[in-house]
C-alpha positions as CSV (number, residue, x, y, z in Angstrom):
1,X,28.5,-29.4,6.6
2,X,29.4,-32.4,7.6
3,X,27.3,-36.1,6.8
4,X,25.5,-37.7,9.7
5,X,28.0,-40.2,10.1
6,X,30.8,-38.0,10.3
7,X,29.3,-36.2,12.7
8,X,28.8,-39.3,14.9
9,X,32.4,-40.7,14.4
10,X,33.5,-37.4,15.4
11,X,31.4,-36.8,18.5
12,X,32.4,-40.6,19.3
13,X,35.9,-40.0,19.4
14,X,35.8,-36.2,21.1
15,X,34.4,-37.8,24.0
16,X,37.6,-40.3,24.2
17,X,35.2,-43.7,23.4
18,X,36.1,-46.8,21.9
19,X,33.4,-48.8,19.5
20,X,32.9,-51.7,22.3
21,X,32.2,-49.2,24.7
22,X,29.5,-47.3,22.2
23,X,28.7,-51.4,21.7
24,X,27.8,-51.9,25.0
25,X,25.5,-48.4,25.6
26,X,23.6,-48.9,22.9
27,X,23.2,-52.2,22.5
28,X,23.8,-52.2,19.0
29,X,26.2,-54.7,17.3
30,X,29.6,-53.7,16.4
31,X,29.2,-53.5,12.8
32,X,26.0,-51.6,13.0
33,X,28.0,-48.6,14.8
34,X,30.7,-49.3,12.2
35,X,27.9,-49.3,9.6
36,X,26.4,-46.0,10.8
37,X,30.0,-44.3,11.1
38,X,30.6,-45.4,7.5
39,X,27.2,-44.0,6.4
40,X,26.6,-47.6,4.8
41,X,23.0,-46.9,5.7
42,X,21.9,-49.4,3.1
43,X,23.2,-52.1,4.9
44,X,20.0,-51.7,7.0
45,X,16.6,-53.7,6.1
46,X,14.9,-50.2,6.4
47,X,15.1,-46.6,7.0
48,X,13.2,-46.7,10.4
49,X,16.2,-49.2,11.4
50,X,18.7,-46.9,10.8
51,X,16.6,-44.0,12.4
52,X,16.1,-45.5,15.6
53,X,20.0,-46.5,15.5
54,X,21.3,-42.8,15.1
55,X,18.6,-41.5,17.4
56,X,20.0,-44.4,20.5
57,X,23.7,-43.6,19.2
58,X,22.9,-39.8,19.1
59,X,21.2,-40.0,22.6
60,X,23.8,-41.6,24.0
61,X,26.9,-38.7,22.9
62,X,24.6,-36.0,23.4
63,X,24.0,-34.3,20.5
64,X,21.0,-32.4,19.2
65,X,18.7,-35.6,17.8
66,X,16.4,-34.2,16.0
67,X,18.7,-31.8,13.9
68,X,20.6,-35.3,13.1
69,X,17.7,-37.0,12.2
70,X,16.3,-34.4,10.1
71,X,19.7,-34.1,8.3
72,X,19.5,-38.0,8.0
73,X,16.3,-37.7,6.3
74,X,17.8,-35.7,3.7
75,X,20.9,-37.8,3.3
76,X,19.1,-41.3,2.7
77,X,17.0,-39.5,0.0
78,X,13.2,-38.9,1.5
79,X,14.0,-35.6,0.6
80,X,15.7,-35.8,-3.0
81,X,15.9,-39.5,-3.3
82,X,19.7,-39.5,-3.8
83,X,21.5,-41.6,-1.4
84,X,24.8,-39.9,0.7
85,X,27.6,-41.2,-1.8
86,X,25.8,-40.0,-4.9
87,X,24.1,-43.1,-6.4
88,X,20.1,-43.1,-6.6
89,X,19.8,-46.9,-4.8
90,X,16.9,-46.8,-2.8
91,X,16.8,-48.3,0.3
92,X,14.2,-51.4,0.7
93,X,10.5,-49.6,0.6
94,X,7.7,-51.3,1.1
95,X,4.2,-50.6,3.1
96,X,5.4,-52.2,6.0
97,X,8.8,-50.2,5.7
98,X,6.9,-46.9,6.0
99,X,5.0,-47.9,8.7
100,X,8.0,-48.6,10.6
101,X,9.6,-45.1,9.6
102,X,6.6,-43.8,10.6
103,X,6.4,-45.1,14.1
104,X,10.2,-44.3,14.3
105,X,9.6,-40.4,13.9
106,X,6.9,-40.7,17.1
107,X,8.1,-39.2,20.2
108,X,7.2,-42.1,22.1
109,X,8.0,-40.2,25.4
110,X,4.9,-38.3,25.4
111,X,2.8,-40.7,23.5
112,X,2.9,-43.8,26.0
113,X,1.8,-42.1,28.8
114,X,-1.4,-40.7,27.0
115,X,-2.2,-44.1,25.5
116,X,-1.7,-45.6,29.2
117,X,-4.2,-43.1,30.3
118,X,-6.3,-43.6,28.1
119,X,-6.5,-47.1,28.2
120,X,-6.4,-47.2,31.9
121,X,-9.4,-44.8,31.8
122,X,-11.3,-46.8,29.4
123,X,-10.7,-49.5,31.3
124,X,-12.2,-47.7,34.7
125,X,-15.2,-46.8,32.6
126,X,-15.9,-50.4,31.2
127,X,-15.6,-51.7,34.3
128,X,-17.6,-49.7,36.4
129,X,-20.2,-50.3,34.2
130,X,-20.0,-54.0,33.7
131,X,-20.3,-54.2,37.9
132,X,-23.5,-52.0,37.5
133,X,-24.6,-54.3,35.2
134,X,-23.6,-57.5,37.5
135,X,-25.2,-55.8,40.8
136,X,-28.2,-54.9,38.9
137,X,-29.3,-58.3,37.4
138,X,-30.9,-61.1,39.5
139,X,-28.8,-63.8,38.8
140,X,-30.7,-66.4,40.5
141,X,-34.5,-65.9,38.3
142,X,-33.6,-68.8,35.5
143,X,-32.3,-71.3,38.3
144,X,-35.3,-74.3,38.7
145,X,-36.5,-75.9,42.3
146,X,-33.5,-77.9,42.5
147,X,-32.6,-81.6,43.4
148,X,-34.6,-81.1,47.1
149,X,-37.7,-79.1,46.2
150,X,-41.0,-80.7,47.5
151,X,-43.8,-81.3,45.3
152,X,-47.0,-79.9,45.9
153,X,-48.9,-82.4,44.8
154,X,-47.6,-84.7,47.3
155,X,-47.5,-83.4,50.5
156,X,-48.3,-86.6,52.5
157,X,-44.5,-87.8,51.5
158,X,-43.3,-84.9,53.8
159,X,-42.1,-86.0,57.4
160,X,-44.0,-84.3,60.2
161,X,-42.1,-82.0,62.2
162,X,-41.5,-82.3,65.9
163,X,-43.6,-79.3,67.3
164,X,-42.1,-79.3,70.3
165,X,-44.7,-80.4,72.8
């Protein structure tokens, strides 16, 4: 069967394209197409880069996505931890690394939508509540007489008003 980046090359140039014009779909830089074409996949800072790379790259000719990146899984060693030419290099790992490849492997289709329902419902709720709160509450008990307030000891400093007469 035939390696992730042979697969890609291939697809690539069945459909007639040149690598500026895969350059300017994806939005990926000429030597990162070149890299994933090569299989260098090393040449990335982590797994979830070159993940998210193939899946754009995969997208964009058309091909089945997740069968590529499942394959790619296998080749870059989560599976056996041997790399695609045969050495046992790992690729950089670290916590943050896995957190990345974790996030890559999210289907981030169905998953934004929820989490903008959910915080757009949360944020309904809150704020219904805090008005409830706002229109409930006397906000005018804690404020004193004020500058003009008369005293009631003194009443003989008021002016007398004009009844009319």
């Amino acid at each position: 069967m035939a390696t992730v980046a042979e697969q890609l090359r291939h697809a690539r140039e069945a459909k007639g394209l040149a690598l500026a014009e895969v350059v300017e779909t994806t939005q990926l830089k000429t030597d990162q197409v070149q890299a994933l074409e090569d299989g260098r996949f090393e040449e990335f800072a982590a797994p979830a880069y070159v993940r998210g790379f193939v899946r754009s790259y995969s997208n964009m000719l058309k091909l089945d996505t997740e069968a590529l990146l499942a394959q790619l899984d296998s080749e870059m060693g989560q599976a056996s931890g041997v790399q695609p030419d045969g050495s046992n290099a790992a690729l950089r790992a670290g916590f943050l690394d896995a957190i990345m490849l974790a996030f890559s492997r999210v289907n981030w289709r169905l998953v934004l939508p929820v989490f903008a329902f959910v915080t757009l419902a949360a944020g309904v709720f809150y704020g219904v509540k805090w008005k409830r709160e706002f229109d409930s509450t006397d906000h005018l008990k804690n404020i004193g007489p004020g500058l003009y307030a008369p005293d009631a000891a003194s009443d003989a400093d008021l002016l007398p008003l004009d009844s009319g007469s």
